[in-house]
N, C-alpha and C positions, 0 to 999 in steps of 0.2 A: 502711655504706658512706658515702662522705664526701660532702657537695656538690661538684658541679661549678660554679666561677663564674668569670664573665665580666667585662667593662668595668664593667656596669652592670647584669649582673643573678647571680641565683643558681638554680644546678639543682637542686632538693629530691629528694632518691627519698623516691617514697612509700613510707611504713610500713603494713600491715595496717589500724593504729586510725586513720592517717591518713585514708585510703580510703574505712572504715567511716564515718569523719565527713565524708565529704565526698558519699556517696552518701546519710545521711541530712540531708544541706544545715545539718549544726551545726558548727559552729567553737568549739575547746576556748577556755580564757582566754589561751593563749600562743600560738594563729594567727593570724594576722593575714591577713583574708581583703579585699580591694578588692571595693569595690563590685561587685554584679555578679559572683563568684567563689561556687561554680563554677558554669559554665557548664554546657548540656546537654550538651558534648562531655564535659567533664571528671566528671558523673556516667559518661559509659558507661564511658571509660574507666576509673574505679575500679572500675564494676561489673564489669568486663574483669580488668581486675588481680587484685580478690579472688576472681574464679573460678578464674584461674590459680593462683593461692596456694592454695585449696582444692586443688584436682588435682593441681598437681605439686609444689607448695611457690613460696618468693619467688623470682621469676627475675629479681631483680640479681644482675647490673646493667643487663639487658636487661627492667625494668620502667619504673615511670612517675615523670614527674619533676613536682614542682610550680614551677612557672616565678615565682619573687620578683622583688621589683625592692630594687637592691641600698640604694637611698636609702632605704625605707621600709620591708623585709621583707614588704612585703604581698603577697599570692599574688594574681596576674595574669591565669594560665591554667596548663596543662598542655603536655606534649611527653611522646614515652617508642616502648617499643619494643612491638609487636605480638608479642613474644614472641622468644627466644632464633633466636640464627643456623639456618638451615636447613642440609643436610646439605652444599651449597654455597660459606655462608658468610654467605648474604645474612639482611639484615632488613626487615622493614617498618616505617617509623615515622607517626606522628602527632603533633598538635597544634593549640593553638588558645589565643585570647588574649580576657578579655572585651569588650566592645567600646569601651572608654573608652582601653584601650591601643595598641588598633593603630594601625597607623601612626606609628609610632613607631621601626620597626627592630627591634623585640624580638622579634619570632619568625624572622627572618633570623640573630639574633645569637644565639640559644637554638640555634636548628636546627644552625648552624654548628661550634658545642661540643658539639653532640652525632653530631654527624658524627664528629668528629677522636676523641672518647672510643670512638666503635664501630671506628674504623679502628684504635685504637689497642691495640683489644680483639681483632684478628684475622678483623674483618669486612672481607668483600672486596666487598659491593655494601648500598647500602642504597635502599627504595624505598619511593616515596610516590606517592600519586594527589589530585587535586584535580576538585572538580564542573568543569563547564564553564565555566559564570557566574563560578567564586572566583578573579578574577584575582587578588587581591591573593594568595590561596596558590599559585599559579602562579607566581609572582613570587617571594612565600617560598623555596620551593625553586629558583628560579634562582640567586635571591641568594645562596643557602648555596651554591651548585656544581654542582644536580643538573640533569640534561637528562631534555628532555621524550624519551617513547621508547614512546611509543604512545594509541592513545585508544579508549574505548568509545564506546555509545551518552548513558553517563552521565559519567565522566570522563577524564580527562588524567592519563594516567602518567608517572612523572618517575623518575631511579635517577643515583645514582653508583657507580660502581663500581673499583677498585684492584687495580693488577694486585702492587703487594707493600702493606704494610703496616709502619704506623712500628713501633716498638719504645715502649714507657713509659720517663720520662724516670730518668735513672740509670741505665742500660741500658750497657753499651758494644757492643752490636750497632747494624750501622749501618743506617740509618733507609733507608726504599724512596720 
């Protein structure tokens, strides 16, 4: 599967020995890992990823992506999907960035390309939660489009949802 990229940055799908190397905290000679990378988010999520790989096999394009930046190739953080559309359509996504990068716009501008590439996939909602405390991922997900649409005792849920979806470009059906 190809990268997804942006202005400024690049969508990695992780690979299998990706993963593997990321949940053992080694970086081969050709990754380019930023300080701080990966984070403990970005272990779970790999250890997430390759249990899905074990069970069901790779689920891209609805797996994990390594979030680069496009000036340096260095991996920054993670985004991806909690697993393939459900029988509705919908997904759940995540992510997170080390902390030397945030604030920056990069997980607004990661999240937002990864929106358009699930809408673009025939998902019709995608959702996300945030602690209570993490404004700045509250924010995240405004920023990319999504609304807040409920809360626990623990977190803030947030979802976008489409009532048609675009077409992949080269397409001549017309876009919703």
């Amino acid at each position: 599967m190809d990268d997804l990229v942006t202005a400024r940055l690049v969508l990695h799908p992780m690979t299998v020995s990706e993963a593997e190397r990321v949940l053992a905290g080694e970086s081969d000679s050709g990754a380019r890992w930023a300080p701080g990378y990966p984070t403990d988010g970005d272990v779970s999520a790999a250890r997430r990823f390759l249990g899905t790989c074990a069970d069901t096999g790779d689920p891209q394009p609805f797996g994990n992506y390594e979030i680069r930046r496009r000036e340096d190739g260095q991996a920054i953080g993670g985004l991806g999907f909690h697993g393939p559309a459900d029988e509705n359509g919908s997904v759940t996504i995540g992510y997170g960035l080390i902390p030397s990068a945030r604030g920056n716009g990069y997980a607004s501008e990661a999240l937002r390309e990864l929106l358009l590439f699930a809408r673009a996939r025939g998902v019709t909602s995608v959702k996300g939660d945030a602690d209570h405390d993490n404004n700045a991922s509250q924010h995240v997900m405004t920023a990319a489009g999504m609304r807040p649409t409920g809360e626990d005792e623990r977190v803030r849920y947030f979802e976008i949802a489409w009532t048609t979806t675009t077409t992949p470009a080269g397409s001549t059906a017309p876009a919703g």
